[in-house]
N, C-alpha and C positions, 0 to 999 in steps of 0.2 A: 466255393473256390477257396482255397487254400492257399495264400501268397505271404503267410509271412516269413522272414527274413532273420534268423536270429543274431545278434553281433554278443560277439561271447566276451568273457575279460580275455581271453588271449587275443582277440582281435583288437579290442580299445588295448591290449599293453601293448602291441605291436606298433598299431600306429601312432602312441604314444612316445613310441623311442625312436619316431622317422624324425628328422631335421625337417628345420618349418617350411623349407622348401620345396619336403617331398610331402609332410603331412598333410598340406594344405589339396594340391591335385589328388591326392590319391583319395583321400575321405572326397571331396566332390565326383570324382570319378565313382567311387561306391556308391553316393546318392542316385548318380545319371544311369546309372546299370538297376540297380535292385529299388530305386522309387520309381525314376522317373521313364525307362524300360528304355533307355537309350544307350548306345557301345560309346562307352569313353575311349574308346583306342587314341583317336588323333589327339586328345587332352592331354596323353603324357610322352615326356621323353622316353629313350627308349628303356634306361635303367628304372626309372621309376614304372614301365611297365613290366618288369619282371617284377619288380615290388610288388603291383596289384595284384598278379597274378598269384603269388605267393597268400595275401590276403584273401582273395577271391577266394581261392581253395579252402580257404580255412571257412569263408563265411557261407560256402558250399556245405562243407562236411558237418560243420555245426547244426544248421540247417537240416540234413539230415538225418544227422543224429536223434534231433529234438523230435522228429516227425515218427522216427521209429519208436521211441518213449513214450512216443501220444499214442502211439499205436497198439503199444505191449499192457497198456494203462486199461486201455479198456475193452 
């Protein structure tokens, strides 16, 4: 099984430049989705869920990016 998760530096610089009031829900919300396999929806306002979504994607594409690399490797 195959479940890792990559968090790239654009994703720590992204939610590095959120204000401590979005930083804080949305990095928990990324733990409750990709550790703990739970839907953060009801955790965020609704601006901060276009935020994670925007994250989310990125920590998608990364993620697949990496697994195509592992793939091309060997």
């Amino acid at each position: 099984m195959n479940s890792s998760v990559i968090i790239s530096p654009r994703v720590i610089d992204t939610i590095n430049s959120l204000s401590s009031a979005d930083r804080t829900p949305i990095s928990n919300a990324l733990s409750m989705e990709f550790i703990l396999g739970q839907n953060p929806e009801d955790t965020l306002t609704p601006n901060q869920s276009i935020i994670y979504a925007v994250i989310r994607f990125y920590v998608t594409q990364d993620t697949a990016r990496h697994r195509r690399n592992l793939a091309n490797v060997s």
